[in-house]
C-alpha positions in Angstrom: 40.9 -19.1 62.7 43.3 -17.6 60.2 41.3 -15.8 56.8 40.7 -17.8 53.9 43.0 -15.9 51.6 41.9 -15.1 48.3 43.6 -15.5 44.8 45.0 -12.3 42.9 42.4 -10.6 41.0 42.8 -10.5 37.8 41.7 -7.8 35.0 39.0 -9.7 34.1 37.1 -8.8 30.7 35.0 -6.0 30.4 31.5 -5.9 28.6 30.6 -5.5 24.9 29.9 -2.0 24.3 26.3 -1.3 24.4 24.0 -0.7 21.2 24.1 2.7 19.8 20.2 2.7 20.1 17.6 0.6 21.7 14.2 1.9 20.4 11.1 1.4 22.9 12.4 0.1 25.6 13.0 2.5 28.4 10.3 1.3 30.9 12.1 -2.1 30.7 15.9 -0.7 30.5 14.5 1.2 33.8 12.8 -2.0 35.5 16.1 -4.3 35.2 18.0 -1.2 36.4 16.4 -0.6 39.5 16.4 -5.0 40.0 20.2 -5.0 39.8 21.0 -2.0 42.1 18.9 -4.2 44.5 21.1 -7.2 43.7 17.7 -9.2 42.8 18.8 -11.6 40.1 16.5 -11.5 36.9 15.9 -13.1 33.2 14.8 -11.4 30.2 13.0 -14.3 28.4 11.8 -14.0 24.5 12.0 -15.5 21.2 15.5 -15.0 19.2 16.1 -11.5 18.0 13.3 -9.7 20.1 16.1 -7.6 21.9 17.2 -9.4 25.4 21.0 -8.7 24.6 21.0 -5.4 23.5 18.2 -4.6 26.8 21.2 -6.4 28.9 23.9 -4.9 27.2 22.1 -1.4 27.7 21.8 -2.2 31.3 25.4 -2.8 31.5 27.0 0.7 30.0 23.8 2.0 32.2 24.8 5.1 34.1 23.4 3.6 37.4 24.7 0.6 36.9 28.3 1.6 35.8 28.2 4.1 39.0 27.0 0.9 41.6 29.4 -1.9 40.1 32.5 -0.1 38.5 34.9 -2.0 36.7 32.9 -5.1 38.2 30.6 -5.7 35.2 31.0 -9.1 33.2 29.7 -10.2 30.2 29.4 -14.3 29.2 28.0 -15.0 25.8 27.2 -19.2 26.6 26.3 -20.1 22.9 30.2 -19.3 22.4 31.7 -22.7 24.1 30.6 -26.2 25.1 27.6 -26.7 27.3 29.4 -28.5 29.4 29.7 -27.7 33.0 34.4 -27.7 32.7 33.6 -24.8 30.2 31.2 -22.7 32.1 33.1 -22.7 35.3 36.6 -22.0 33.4 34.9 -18.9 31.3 33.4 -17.5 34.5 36.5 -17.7 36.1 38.2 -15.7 33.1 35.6 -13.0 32.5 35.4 -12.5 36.2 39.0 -12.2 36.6 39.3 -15.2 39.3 42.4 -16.4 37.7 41.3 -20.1 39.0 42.9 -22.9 36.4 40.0 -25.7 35.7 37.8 -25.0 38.8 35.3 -28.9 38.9 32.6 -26.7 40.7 31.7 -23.5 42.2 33.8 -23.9 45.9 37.0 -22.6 44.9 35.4 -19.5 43.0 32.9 -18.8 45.7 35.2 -16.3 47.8 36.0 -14.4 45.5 32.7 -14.0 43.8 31.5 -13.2 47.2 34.1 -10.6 48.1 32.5 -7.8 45.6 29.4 -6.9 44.7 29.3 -7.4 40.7 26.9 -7.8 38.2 27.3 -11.0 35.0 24.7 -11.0 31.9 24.7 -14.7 31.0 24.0 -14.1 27.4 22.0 -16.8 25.0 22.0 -18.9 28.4 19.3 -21.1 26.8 22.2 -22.9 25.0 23.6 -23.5 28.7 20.4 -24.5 30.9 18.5 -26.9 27.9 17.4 -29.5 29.9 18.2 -31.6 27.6 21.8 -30.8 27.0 25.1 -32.3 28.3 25.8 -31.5 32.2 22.3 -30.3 32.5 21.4 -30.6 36.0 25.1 -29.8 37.2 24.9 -26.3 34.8 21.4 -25.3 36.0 22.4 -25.6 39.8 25.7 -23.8 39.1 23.2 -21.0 37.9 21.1 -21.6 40.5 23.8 -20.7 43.1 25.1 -18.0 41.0 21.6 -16.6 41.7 21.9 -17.0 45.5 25.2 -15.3 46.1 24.2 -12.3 47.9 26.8 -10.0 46.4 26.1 -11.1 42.7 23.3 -9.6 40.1 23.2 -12.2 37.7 21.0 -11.2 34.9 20.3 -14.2 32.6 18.8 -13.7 28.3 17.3 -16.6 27.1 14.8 -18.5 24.7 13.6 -20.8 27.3 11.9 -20.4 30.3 13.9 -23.0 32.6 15.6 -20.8 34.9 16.3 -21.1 38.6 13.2 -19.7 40.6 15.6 -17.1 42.2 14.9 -15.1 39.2 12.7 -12.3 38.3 10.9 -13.6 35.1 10.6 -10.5 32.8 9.1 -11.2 28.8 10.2 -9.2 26.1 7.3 -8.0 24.3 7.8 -6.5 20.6 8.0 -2.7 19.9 5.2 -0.4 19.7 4.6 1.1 16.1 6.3 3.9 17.1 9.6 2.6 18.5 9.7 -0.2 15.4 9.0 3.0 12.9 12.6 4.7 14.8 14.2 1.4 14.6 13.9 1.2 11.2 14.3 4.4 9.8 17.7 4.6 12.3 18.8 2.6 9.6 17.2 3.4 6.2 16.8 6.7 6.3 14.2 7.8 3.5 10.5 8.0 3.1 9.8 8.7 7.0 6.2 8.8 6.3 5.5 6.1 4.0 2.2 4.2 4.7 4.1 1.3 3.2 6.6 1.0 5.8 4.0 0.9 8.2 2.4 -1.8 6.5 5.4 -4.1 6.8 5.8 -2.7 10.0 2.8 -4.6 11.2 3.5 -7.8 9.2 6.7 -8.4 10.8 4.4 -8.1 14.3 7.1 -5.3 15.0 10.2 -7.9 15.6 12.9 -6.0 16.1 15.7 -8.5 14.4 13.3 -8.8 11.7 13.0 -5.1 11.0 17.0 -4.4 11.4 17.5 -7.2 8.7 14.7 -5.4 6.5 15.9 -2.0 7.4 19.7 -2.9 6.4 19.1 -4.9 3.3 17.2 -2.0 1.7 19.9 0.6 2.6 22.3 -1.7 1.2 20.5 -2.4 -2.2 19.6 1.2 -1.8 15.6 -0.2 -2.4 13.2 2.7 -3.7 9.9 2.3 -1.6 8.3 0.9 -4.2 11.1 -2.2 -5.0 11.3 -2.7 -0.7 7.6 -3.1 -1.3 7.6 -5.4 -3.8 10.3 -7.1 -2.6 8.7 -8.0 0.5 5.5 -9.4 -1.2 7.3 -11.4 -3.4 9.9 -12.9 -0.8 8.6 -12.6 2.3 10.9 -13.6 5.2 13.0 -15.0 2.6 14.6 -11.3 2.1 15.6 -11.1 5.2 19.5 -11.8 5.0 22.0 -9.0 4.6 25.4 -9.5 3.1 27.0 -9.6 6.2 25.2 -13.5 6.5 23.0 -12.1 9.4 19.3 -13.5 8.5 16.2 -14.8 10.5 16.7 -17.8 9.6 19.7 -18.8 11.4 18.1 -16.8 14.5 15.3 -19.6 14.1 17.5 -22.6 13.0 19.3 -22.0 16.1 16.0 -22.9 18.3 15.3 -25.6 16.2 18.9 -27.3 16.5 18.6 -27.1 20.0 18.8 -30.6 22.4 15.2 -29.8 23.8 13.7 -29.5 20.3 15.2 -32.8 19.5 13.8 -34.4 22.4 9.9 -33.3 21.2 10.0 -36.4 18.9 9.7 -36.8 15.0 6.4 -34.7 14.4 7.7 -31.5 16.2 8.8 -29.9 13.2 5.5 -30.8 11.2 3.4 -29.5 14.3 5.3 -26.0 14.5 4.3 -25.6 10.8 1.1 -26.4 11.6 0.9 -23.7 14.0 3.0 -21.2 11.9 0.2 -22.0 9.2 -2.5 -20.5 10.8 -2.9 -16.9 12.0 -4.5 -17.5 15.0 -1.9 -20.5 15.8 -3.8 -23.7 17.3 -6.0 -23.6 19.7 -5.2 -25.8 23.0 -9.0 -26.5 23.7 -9.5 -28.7 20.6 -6.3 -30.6 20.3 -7.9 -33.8 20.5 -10.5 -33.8 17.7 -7.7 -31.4 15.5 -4.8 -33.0 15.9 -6.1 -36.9 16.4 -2.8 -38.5 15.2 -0.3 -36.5 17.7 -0.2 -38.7 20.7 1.8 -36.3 23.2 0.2 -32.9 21.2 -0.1 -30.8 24.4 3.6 -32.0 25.8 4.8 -30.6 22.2 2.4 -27.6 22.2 4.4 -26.6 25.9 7.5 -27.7 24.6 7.3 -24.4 21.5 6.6 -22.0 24.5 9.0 -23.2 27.1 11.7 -22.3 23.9 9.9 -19.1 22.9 9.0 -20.3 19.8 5.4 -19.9 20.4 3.2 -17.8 23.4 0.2 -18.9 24.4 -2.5 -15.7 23.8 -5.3 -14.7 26.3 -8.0 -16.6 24.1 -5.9 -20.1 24.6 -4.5 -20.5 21.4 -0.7 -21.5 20.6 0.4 -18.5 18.5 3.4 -17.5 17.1 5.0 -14.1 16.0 4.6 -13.7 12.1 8.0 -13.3 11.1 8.6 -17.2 12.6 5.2 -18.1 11.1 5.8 -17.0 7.5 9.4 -19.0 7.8 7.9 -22.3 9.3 4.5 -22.1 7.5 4.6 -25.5 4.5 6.0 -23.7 1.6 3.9 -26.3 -0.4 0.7 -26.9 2.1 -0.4 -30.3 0.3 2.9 -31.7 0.7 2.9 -31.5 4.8 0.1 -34.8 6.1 -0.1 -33.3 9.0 -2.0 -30.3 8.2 -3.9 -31.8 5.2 -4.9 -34.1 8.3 -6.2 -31.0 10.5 -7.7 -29.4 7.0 -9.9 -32.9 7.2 -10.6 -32.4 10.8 -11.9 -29.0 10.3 -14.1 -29.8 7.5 -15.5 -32.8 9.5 -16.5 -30.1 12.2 -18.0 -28.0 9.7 -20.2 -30.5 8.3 -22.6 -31.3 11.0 -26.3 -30.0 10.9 -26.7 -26.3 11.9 -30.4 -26.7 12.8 -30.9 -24.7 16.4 -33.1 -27.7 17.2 -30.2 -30.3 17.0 -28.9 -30.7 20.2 -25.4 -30.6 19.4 -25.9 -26.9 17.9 -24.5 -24.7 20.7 -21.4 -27.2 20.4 -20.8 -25.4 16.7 -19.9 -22.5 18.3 -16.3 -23.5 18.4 -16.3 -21.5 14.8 -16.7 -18.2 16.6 -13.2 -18.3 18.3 -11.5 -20.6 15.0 -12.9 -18.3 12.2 -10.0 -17.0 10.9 -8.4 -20.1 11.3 -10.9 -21.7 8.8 -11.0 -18.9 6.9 -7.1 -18.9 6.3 -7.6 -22.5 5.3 -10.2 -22.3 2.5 -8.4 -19.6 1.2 -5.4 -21.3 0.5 -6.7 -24.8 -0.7 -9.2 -23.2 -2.7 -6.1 -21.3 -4.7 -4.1 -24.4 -4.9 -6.3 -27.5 -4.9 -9.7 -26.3 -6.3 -10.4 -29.1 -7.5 -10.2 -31.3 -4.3 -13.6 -32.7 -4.0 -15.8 -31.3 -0.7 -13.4 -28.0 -1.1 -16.7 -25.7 -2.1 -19.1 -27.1 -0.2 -16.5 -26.4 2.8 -16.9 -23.1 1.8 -20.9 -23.0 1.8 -20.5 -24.9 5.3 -18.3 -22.2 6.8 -20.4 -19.5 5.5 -23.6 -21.0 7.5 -22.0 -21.2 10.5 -20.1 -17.8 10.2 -24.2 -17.0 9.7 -25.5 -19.4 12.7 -22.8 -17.6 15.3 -20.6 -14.8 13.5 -22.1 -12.8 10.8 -19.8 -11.0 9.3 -18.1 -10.4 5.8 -15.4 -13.3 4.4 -12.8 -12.3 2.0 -13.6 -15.6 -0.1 -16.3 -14.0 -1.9 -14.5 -13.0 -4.7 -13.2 -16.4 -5.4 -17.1 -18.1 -5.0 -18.2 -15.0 -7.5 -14.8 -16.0 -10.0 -16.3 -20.1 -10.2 -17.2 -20.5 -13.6 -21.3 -20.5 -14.0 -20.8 -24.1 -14.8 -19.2 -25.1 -11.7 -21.8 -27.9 -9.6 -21.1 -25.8 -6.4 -21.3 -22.9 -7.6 -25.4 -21.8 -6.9 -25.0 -23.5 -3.5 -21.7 -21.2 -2.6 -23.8 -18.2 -4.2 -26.4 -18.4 -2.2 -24.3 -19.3 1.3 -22.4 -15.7 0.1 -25.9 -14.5 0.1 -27.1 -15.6 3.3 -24.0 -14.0 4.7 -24.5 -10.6 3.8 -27.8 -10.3 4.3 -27.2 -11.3 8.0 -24.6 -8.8 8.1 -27.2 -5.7 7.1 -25.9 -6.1 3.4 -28.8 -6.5 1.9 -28.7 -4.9 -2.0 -25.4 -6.8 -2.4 -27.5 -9.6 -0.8 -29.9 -9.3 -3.5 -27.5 -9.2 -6.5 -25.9 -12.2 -4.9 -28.8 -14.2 -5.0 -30.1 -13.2 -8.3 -26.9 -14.2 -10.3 -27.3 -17.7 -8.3 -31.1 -18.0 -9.0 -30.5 -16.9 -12.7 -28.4 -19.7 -12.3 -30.8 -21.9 -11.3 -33.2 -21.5 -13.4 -31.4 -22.0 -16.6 -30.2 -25.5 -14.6 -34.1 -26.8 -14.0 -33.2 -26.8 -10.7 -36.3 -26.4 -9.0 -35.9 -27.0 -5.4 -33.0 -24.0 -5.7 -35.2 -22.1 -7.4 -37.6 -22.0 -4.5 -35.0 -22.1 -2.1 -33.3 -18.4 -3.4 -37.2 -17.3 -3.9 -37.1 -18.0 -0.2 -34.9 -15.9 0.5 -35.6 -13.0 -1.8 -39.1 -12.7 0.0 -37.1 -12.4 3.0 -34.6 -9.9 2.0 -37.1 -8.0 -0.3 -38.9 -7.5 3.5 -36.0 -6.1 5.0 -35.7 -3.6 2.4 -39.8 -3.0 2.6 -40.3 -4.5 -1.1 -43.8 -6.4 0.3 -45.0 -6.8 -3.1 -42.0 -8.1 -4.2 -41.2 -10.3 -1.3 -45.0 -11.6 -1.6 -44.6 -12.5 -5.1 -41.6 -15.0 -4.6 -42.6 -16.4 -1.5 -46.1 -17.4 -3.5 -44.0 -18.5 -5.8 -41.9 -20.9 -4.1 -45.3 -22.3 -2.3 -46.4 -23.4 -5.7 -43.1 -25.6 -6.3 -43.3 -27.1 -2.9 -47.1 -28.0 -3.2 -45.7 -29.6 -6.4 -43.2 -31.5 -4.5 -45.4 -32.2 -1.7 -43.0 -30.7 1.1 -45.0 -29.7 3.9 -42.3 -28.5 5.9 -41.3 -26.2 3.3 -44.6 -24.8 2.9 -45.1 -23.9 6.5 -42.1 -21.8 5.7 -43.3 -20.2 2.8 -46.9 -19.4 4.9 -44.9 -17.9 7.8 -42.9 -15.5 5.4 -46.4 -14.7 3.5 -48.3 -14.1 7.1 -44.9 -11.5 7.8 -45.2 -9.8 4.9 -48.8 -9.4 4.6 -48.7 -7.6 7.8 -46.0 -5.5 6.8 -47.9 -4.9 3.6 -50.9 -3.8 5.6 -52.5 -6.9 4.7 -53.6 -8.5 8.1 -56.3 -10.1 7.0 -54.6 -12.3 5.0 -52.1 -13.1 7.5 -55.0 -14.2 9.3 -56.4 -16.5 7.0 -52.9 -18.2 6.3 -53.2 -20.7 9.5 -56.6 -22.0 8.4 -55.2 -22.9 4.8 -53.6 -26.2 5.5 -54.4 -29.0 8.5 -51.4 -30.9 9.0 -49.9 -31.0 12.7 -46.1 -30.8 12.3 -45.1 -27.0 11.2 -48.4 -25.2 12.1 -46.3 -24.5 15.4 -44.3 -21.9 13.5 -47.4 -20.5 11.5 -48.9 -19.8 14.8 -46.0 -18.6 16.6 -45.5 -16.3 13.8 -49.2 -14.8 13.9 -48.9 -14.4 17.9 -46.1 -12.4 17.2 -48.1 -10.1 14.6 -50.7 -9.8 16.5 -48.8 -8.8 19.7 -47.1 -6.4 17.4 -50.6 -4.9 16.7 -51.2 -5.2 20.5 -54.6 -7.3 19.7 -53.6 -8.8 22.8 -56.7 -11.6 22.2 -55.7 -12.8 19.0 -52.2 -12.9 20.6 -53.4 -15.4 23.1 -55.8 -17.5 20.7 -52.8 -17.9 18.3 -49.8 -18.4 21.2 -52.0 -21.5 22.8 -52.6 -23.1 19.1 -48.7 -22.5 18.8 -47.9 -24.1 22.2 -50.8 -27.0 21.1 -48.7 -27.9 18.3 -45.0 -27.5 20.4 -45.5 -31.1 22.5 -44.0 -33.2 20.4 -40.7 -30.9 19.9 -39.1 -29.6 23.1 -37.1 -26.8 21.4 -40.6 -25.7 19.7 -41.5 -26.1 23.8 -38.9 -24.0 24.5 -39.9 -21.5 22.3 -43.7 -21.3 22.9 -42.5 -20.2 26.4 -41.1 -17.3 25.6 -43.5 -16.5 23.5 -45.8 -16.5 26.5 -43.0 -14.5 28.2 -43.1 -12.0 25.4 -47.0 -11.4 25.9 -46.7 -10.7 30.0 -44.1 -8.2 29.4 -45.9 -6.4 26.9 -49.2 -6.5 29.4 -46.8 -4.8 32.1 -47.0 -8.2 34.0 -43.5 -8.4 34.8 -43.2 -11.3 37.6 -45.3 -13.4 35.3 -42.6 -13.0 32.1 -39.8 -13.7 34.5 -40.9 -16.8 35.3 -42.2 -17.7 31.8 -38.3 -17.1 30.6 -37.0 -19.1 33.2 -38.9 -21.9 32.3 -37.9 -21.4 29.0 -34.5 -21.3 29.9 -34.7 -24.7 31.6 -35.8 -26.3 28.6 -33.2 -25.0 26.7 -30.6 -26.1 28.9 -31.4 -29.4 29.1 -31.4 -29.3 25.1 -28.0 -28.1 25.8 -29.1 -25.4 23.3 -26.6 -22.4 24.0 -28.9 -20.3 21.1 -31.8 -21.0 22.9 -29.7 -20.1 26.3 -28.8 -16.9 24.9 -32.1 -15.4 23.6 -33.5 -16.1 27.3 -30.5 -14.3 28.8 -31.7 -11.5 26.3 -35.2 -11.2 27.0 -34.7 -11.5 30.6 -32.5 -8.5 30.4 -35.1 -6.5 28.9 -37.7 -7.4 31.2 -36.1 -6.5 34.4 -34.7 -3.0 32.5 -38.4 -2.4 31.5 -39.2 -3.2 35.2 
């Protein structure tokens, strides 16, 4: 059988040169190396302007590689011609030096891509292998083939993820601090040390095309580090364009224009900016009861990763890197319905009852993981619609459950501290701030919190405030081991709710009185606080309280008498149930009667599961840890 001959090679074209630095990325420079030597085809995947042409570029002029593949090292930027399959088979012929005129498919180049080994980048490929683009399934299995010849490295860049399985998937991640420091001061070379830089550094989430735009606009407006500064706080992303006409922008318009985008439907674009909105993205967990009006939300949510225009993180949120975000983000948040529509969902969430009884409590804990989130939210609409009605009592609501399930500082105190004294939600967001910080171990801050607010409410008449901050004074006035302070305003508020007749309110005040008695030294009249009233419903708590004192005091029969009056009163409220339990549990393990308190906070912990109480849960999972460390 006489030998297929073979056309006359042709020069071909050779490769772009290769960047004259590529800062940080040496491990995955080496990685693609060693893949190509092996002829194992591979992709570097990313978002636009995290690197993947200048890594494959840098792989190309690569010592190695230049040594293993000579003169046979092509070079196809795909976003430069049609995405149609006549134009990719025509360019691959010409860069490859086939010399084949108008090639309709693969066949006639086959032999003599298979007659050297040779190694093509197909550059900005996405452009090529959109599913949704002209020729689409004819392009992707021409890639796919190009992937299978056995004497071919092809090494693919792209924004989207739809590549032929043949590949070896590699992300590009963003620089370190250090490499993005060395990227930018390769190009503006002052104030190497500036704490400043850094800053910006980390805003930009270290994307390298956004910190060579930064880096080359201030060493053409030859910016101090003080005006680069300012600049960037007053323009954001927006300073990102050189003179040149090289921006992020286009980098991003260039995802957004693409077929696949398109094909997400009309509420695409107002669901990216939702994302870009929020720092911690969206999470994927609660796209039904956040995004209610987005029928295909998850199909659009995969859609932003497959073209790199969001990742999903560890935690299941749909994030997105900050440069993107601060460009997509509403300029004007009230003008997008979408996310006013999500800033009502979260609200909704956030105004349901906190009460560990309830049995939908352990179901509030979706604020733990959406914290920031919310936080970002309030923080905005509070600056530019203040005057939205619910707005501040938001805020009081987030505070109680950052209290319930995160304690931890917020950075809108300063804004509920700036309401004017007249403001109706003011007292309520004061004492919230309050609550906060003393949960946090903040307690004198606490205090001057709460006395502005119940200064406050004083001058207002506002009684059932009034006793409410008292409250809570007593109880931060015992932290701080101010009895005889504490003891004053919790008597205090007793004699406004005796006025008002609330008996549930008075238990309170009885329980905080019985704890700071005994911290007072005063156990005597700790004693004496459960025989001062007869009513059945909160004498469970009084009781529970004393047990606790007295187990405290290791009067071991007292504990007893007052645990079984607690656990008398418990049978009409599981949770209290629950509780009385443990409380039991609590007493065995003191006595050394370890198999006894085990089984006591088991029980307990099948009570609270069936509450579906995950608070509950948790302070079983808790005790039972000390128990068997203590045994």
């Amino acid at each position: 059988m006489k030998k297929e001959e073979l056309p006359p090679s042709l020069t071909g074209e050779s490769p772009p040169p290769a960047p004259k630095s590529c800062f940080g990325r040496d491990d995955l420079i080496e990685e693609v190396v060693v893949l190509a030597e092996g002829l194992t085809p591979v992709a570097l995947i990313g978002a636009g302007g995290i690197g993947k042409t200048s890594i494959a570029l840098t792989v190309l002029h690569h010592d190695r590689v230049k040594e293993r593949f000579g003169e046979n090292r092509r070079f196809i930027r795909c976003d430069q011609f049609p995405a149609t399959l006549g134009h990719l088979l025509n360019r691959l012929s010409k860069i490859t030096g086939a010399g084949i005129e108008n090639p309709e498919d693969l066949t006639p180049l086959r032999p003599f891509l298979s007659s050297k080994e040779m190694v093509i980048v197909l550059d900005n490929a996405e452009s090529i292998l959109d599913p949704k683009g002209t020729d689409a399934v004819e392009i992707y299995d021409l890639v796919e083939e190009l992937s299978e010849l056995p004497t071919l490295c092809l090494c693919i860049t792209s924004r989207i993820s739809t590549i032929p399985p043949e590949c070896k998937t590699l992300e590009v991640p963003v620089l370190s601090m250090d490499a993005a420091r060395r990227a930018f001061y390769n190009i503006y070379k002052c104030d190497k040390g500036s704490d400043l830089v850094n800053n910006i550094l980390e805003q930009l989430d270290f994307h390298p095309l956004s910190i060579t735009l930064l880096a080359t606009v201030a060493h053409h407006n030859k910016w101090g580090i003080d005006r680069r500064a300012r600049e960037w706080e007053e323009r954001r992303t927006s300073v990102l364009q050189t003179r040149h006409k090289k921006s992020l922008a286009a980098a991003i318009e260039l995802s957004l224009a693409s077929p696949m985008f398109q094909e997400l439907g009309p509420d695409a674009r107002a669901l990216l900016g939702v994302v870009a909105f929020f720092p911690q993205g969206v999470s994927e967990n609660n796209i039904d009861w956040l995004l209610p009006t987005i029928s295909n939300g998850s199909d659009t949510l995969d859609g932003f990763c497959v073209l790199s225009l969001t990742s999903r993180s560890t935690d299941g949120f749909i994030t997105m890197l900050a440069p993107l975000r601060d460009y997509l983000s509403p300029k004007d948040p009230k003008s997008s319905p979408l996310l006013c529509a999500v800033k009502e969902c979260y609200f909704t969430q956030m105004s349901v009852n906190l009460s560990p009884q309830n049995p939908g409590f352990g179901e509030t804990r979706w604020i733990v993981f959406e914290d920031i989130n919310v936080e970002h939210l309030l923080d905005v609409f509070t600056e530019i619609d203040a005057n939205t009605s619910g707005i501040w009592k938001t805020c009081t609501d987030f505070m109680a459950h950052l209290g319930s399930h995160k304690p931890r500082l917020t950075l809108l105190a300063p804004k509920i501290e700036g309401l004017p004294d007249d403001h109706h939600c003011k007292i309520g967001c004061l004492i919230e701030l309050s609550m906060s910080l003393s949960s946090t171990g903040n307690y004198a801050e606490s205090k001057g919190v709460l006395g502005r607010a119940l200064t406050l409410g004083r001058e207002r008449g506002r009684d059932d405030e009034v006793a409410l901050m008292l409250c809570h004074l007593s109880h931060i006035n015992f932290h701080v081991h101010l009895c005889g302070e504490g003891i004053q305003q919790a008597q205090e508020a007793l004699e406004i709710y005796v006025q008002y007749g609330d008996k549930v309110e008075q238990a309170r005040c009885l329980i905080r009185l019985a704890w700071l008695f005994h911290e007072d030294g005063q156990l005597e009249n700790a004693e004496q606080i459960a025989s001062s009233f007869d009513w059945h419903g909160e004498l469970f708590g009084i009781h529970a309280a004393l047990a606790l004192l007295f187990l405290d005091e290791e009067r071991f029969d007292d504990t007893h008498v007052h645990a079984v009056r607690a656990k008398s009163y418990a049978t009409e409220d599981a949770c209290n149930l629950g509780y009385a339990i443990m409380l039991q549990a609590l007493i065995w393990h003191r006595q050394d009667r370890v198999e006894e308190a085990k089984s006591e906070v088991l029980r307990a912990a099948e009570v609270f599961q069936k509450l579906v109480s995950s608070w509950g849960m948790e302070r079983c999972k808790k005790l039972l840890k000390r128990i068997q460390e203590t045994g």
